[in-house]
C-alpha positions as CSV (number, residue, x, y, z in Angstrom):
1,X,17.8,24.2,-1.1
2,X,14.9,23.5,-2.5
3,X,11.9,25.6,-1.4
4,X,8.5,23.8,-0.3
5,X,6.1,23.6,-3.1
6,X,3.4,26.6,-2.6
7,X,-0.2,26.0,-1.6
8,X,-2.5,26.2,-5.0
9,X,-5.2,27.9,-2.6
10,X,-6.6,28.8,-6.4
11,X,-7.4,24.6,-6.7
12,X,-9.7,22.8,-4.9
13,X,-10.4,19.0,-4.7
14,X,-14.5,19.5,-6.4
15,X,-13.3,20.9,-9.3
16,X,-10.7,17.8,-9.8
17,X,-12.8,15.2,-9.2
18,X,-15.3,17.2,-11.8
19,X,-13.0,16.5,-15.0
20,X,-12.9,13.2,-14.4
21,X,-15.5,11.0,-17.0
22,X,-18.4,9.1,-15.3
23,X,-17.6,6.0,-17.2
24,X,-14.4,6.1,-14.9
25,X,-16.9,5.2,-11.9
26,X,-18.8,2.5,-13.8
27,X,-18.2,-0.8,-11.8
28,X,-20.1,-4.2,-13.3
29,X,-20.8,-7.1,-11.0
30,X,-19.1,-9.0,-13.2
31,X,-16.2,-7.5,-13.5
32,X,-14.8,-7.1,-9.9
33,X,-16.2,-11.2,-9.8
34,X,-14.0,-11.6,-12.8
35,X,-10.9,-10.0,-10.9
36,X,-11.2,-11.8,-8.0
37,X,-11.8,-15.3,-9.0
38,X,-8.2,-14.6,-11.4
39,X,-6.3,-13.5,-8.5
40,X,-7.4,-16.5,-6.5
41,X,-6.6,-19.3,-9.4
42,X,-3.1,-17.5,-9.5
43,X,-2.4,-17.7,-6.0
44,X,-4.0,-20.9,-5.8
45,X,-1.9,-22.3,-8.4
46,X,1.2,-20.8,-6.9
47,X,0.3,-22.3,-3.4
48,X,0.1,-25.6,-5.3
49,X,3.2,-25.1,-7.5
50,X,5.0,-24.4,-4.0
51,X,3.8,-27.2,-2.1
52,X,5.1,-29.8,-5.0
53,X,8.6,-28.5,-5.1
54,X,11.5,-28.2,-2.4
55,X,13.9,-27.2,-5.3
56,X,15.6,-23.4,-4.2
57,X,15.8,-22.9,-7.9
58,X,12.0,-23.1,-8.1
59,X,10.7,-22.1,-4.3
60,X,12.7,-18.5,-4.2
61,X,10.6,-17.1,-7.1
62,X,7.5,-18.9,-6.8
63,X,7.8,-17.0,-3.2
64,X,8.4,-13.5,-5.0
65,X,5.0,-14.6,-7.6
66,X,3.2,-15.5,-4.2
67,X,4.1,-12.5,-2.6
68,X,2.6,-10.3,-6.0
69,X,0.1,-12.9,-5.8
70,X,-1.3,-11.9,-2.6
71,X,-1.0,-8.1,-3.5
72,X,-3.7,-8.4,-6.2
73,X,-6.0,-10.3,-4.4
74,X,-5.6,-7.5,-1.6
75,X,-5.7,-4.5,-4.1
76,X,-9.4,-6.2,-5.2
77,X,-9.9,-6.6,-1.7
78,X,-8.8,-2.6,-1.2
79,X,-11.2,-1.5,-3.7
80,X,-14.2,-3.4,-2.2
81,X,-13.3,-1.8,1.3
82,X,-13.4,1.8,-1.0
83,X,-17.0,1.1,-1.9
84,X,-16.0,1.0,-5.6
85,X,-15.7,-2.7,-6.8
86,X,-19.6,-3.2,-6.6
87,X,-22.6,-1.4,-5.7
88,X,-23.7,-3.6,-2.9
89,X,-22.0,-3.0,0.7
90,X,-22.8,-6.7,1.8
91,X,-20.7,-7.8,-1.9
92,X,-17.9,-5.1,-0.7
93,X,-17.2,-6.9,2.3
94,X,-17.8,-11.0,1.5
95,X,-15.1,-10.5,-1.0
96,X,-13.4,-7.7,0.4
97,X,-12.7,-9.9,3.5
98,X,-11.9,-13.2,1.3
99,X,-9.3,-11.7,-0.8
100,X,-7.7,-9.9,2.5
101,X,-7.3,-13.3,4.2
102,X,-3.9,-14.4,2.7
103,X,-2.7,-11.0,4.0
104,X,-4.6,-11.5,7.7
105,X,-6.1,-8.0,7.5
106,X,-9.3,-7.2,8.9
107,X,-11.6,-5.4,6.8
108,X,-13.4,-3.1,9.3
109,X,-10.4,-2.5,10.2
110,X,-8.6,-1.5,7.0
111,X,-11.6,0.8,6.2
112,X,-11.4,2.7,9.6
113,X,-7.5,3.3,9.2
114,X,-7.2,3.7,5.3
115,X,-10.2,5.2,3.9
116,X,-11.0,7.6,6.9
117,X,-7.8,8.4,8.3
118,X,-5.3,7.7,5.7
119,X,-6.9,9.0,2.7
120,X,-8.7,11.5,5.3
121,X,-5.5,13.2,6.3
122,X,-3.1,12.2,3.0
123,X,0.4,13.4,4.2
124,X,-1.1,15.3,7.2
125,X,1.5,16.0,10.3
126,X,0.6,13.8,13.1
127,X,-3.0,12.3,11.2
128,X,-1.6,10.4,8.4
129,X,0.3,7.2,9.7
130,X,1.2,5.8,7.1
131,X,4.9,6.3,6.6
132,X,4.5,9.4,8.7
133,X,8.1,10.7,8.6
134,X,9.9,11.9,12.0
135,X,11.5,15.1,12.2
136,X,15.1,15.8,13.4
137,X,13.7,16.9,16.8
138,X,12.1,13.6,17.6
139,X,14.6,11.7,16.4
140,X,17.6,13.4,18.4
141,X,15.4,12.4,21.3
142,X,15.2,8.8,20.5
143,X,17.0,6.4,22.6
144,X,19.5,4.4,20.6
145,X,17.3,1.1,20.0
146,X,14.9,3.2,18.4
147,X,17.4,5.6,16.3
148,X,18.4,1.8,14.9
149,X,14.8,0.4,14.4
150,X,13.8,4.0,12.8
151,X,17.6,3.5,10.3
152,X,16.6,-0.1,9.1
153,X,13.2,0.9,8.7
154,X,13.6,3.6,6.8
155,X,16.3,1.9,4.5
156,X,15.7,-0.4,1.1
157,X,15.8,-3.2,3.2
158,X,13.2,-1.7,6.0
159,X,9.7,-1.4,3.8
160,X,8.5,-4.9,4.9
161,X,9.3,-4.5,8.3
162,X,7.9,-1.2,8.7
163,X,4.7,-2.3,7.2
164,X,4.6,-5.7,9.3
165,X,5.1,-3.7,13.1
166,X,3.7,-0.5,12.4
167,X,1.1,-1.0,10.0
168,X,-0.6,-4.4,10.3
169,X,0.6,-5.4,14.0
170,X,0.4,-2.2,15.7
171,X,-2.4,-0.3,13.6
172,X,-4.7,-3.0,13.1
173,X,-3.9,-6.4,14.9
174,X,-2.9,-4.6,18.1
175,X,-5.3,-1.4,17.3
176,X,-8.2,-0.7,19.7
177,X,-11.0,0.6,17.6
178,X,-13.0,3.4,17.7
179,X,-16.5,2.1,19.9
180,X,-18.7,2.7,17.2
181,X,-17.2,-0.5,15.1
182,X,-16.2,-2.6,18.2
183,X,-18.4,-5.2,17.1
184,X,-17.7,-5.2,13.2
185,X,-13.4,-5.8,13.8
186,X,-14.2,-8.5,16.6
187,X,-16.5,-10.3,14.1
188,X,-12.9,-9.3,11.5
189,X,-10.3,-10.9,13.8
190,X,-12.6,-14.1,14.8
191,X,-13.0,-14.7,10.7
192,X,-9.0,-13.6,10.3
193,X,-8.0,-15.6,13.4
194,X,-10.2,-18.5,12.5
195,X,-8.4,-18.4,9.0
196,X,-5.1,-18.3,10.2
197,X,-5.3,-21.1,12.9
198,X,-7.0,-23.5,10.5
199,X,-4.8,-22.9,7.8
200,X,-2.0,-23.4,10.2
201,X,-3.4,-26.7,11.2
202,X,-4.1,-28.1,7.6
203,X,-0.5,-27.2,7.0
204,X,1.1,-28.8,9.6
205,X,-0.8,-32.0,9.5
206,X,0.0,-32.6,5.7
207,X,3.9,-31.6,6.1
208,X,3.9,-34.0,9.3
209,X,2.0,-36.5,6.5
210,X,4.4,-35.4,3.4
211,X,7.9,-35.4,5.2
212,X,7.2,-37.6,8.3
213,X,8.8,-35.3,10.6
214,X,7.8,-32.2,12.6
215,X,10.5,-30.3,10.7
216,X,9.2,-31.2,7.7
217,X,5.7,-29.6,9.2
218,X,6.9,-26.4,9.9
219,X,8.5,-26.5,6.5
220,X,5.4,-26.7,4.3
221,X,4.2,-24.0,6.9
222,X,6.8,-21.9,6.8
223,X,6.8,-22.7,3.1
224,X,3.3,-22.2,2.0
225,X,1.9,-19.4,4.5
226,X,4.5,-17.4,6.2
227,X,7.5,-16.7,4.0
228,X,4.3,-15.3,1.3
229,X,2.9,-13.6,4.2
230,X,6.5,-12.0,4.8
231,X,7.2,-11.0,0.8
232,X,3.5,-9.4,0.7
233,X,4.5,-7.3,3.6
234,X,7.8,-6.2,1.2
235,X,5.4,-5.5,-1.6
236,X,2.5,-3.2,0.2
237,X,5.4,-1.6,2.1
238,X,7.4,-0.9,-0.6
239,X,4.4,0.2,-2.9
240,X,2.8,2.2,0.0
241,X,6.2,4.1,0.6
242,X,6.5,5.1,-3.1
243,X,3.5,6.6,-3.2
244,X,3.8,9.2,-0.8
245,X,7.9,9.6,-0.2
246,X,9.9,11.2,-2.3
247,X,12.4,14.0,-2.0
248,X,10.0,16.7,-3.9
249,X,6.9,15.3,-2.1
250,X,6.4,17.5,0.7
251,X,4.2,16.6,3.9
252,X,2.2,20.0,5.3
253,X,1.9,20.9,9.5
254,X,-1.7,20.0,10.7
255,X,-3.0,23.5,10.3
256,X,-1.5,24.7,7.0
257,X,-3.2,21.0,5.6
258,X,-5.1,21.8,2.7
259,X,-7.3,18.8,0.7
260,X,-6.3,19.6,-2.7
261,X,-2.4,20.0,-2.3
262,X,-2.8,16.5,-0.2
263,X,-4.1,14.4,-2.8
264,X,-2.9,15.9,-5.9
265,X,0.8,16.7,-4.3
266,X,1.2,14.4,-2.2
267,X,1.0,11.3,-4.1
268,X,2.4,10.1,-7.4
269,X,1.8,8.9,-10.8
270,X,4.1,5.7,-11.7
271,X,3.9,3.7,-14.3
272,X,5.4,0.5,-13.7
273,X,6.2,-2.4,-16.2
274,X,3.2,-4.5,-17.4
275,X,3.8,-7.5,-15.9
276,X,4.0,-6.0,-12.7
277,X,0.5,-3.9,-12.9
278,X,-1.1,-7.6,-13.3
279,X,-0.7,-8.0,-9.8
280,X,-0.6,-4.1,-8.7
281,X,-3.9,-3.2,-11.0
282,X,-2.9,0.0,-11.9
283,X,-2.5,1.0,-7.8
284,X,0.3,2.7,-8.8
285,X,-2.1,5.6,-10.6
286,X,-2.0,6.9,-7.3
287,X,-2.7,10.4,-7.7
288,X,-6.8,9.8,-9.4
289,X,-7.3,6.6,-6.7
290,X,-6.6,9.7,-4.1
291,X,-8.8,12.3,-6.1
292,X,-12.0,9.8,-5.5
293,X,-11.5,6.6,-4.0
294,X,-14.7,5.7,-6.0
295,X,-13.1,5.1,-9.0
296,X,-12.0,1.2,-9.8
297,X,-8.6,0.3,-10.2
298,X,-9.4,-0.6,-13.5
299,X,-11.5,3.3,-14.4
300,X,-7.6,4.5,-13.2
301,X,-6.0,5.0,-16.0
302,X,-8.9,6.9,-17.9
303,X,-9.0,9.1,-14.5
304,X,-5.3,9.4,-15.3
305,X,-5.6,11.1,-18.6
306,X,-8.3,13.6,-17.3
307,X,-6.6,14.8,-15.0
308,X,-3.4,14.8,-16.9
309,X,-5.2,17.0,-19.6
310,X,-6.7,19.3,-16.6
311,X,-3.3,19.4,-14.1
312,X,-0.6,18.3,-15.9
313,X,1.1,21.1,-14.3
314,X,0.6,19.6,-10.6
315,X,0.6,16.2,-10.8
316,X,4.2,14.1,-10.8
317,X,3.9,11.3,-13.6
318,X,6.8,9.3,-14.5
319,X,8.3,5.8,-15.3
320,X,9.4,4.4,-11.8
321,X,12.7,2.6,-12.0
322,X,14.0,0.8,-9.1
323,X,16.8,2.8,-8.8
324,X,14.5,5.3,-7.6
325,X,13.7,3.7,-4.9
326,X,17.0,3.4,-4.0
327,X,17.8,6.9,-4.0
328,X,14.9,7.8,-2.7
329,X,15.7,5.9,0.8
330,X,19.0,6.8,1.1
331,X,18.2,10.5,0.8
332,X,14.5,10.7,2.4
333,X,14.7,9.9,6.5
334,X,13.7,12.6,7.8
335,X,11.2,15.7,7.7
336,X,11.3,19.4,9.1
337,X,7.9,20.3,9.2
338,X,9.0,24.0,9.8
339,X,11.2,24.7,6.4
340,X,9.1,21.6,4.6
341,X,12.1,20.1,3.5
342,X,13.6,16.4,3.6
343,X,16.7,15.5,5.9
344,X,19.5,13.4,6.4
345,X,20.1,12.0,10.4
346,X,22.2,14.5,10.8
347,X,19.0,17.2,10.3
348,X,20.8,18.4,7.2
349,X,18.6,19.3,4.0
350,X,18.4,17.3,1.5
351,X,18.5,18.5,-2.0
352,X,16.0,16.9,-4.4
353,X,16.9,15.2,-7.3
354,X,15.7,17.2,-10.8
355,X,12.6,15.4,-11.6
356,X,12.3,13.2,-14.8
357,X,10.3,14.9,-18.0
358,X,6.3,14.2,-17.4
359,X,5.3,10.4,-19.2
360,X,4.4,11.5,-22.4
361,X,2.3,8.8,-23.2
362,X,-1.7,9.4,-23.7
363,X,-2.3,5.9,-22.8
């Protein structure tokens, strides 16, 4: 059995986030402008591309592109609810809140439950709630609806589902917020909720228009607004379960929680192929993004090569091949916070694969 990964008590987070350049943190107007206004054309152009074509050949992947499509406009989006896509607070959130509106997510929202509790408490027992694994105790006391809900969630078909119920409807749709920003999510979910129905409107008034019929209107709908909706939901859950599951990342008890073994250790480095990191914008870099959540997606992979040079030693960097996600969720279900070791449902430990050789690559 693999032994839990010691506590580097010698670390700490400071002296990470102190080898990393300060042109990493340099973030032009212009630039995050520049990122958004892409992202929107593509998706824009995809939404159009998808509304003049019924054909299955052409709709199933212009779904997948408007699914990846969304996913960059959100990962601009994420980075403007970090603080670190411009300067100004009041630029943060005008386009922080416009390119989270294909993916109805509330911006106050999203900064209460990511930046201070998520990135707060990075693979904390009980804090961190973002694919917060159950142990074998909790799930032997599951009744059997839930036992199956937990199984599909927590296969390779389950990532968009989990994200759907127990991210965005139960954490932030369904979420009662902390008093102090009462006000800022009800102005989030009027602007979301004022999105949604009017875009759910124009869409069912030009099907009815394009097709005559109201089947055709829930078509274009379904089409041009859910079904995207749905394959974003695949994409952030998928991404987000990557990051911080795998079967030599090892989540600490609530008192033994330390900062630096969090956001060095409990993340990854992936590097995905090219065409893919147009939409993801280097997001999967995850392990600097957790260092400072100052840093742009696009000062990642400098960040990445400073801290490579500094904790190469720590850090897990690898090509990510889709196998591995594969393996990853057949093996990963559960977690025994007491030996700090991964289990099957059965509460049996799981061995962990030998990790790949480091990315060699300096770029």
């Amino acid at each position: 059995m693999q032994k839990p990964m010691q506590k580097r008590t010698e670390h700490t987070l400071a002296a990470a986030i102190s080898c990393i350049p300060k042109s990493c943190y340099e973030n032009p107007t212009w630039k995050g402008i520049a990122y958004a206004v892409r992202d929107a054309v593509i998706y824009a152009a995809t939404i159009a591309a998808l509304a003049a074509t019924d054909s299955p050949l052409l709709v199933a992947p212009l779904w997948i592109l408007s699914g990846l499509a969304i996913s960059a406009l959100f990962i601009v989006g994420h980075d403007a609810a970090h603080g670190s896509l411009f300067a100004s607070s009041r630029l943060c959130y005008i386009v922080g809140q416009l390119c989270m509106l294909p993916s109805l997510h509330l911006y106050e929202m999203w900064v209460y439950g990511h930046n201070r509790i998520h990135h707060g408490h990075t693979t904390r027992e009980v804090m961190d709630y973002v694919w917060h694994p159950s142990t074998p105790q909790e799930y032997a006391a599951m009744r059997p609806w839930q036992r199956l809900a937990h199984r599909i969630k927590w296969s390779w078909l389950g990532g968009g589902l989990y994200y759907l119920w127990d991210i965005w409807w139960t954490k932030m749709i369904r979420f009662t917020p902390p008093e102090k920003i009462v006000n800022e999510v009800r102005r989030d979910r009027w602007v979301v909720g004022t999105f949604a129905a009017l875009a759910t409107a124009a869409l069912l008034g030009w099907g009815y228009s394009m097709y005559g019929t109201l089947t055709g209107a829930i078509w274009l709908w379904t089409k041009l607004l859910a079904v995207p909706f749905v394959v974003w939901n695949y994409s952030i859950g998928i991404a987000v379960y990557v990051h911080h599951i795998a079967q030599d990342i090892h989540w600490q008890t609530r008192r033994e929680w330390e900062k630096f073994a969090a956001q060095m250790e409990g993340t990854t480095i992936l590097h995905i192929p090219t065409f893919l990191n147009v939409f993801y914008h280097n997001i999967f870099l995850h392990v600097p993004h957790h260092v400072d959540m100052r840093i742009p997606f696009y000062g990642l992979p400098a960040a990445t090569r400073a801290l490579r040079e500094s904790y190469g030693h720590v850090v897990r960097e690898r090509r990510y091949r889709m196998r591995d996600y594969f393996t990853t969720t057949g093996r990963c279900k559960l977690f025994d916070f007491d030996k700090g070791v991964w289990c099957d449902y059965t509460g049996q430990s799981v061995e962990a694969s030998p990790v790949p050789a480091r990315f060699a690559a300096q770029g």
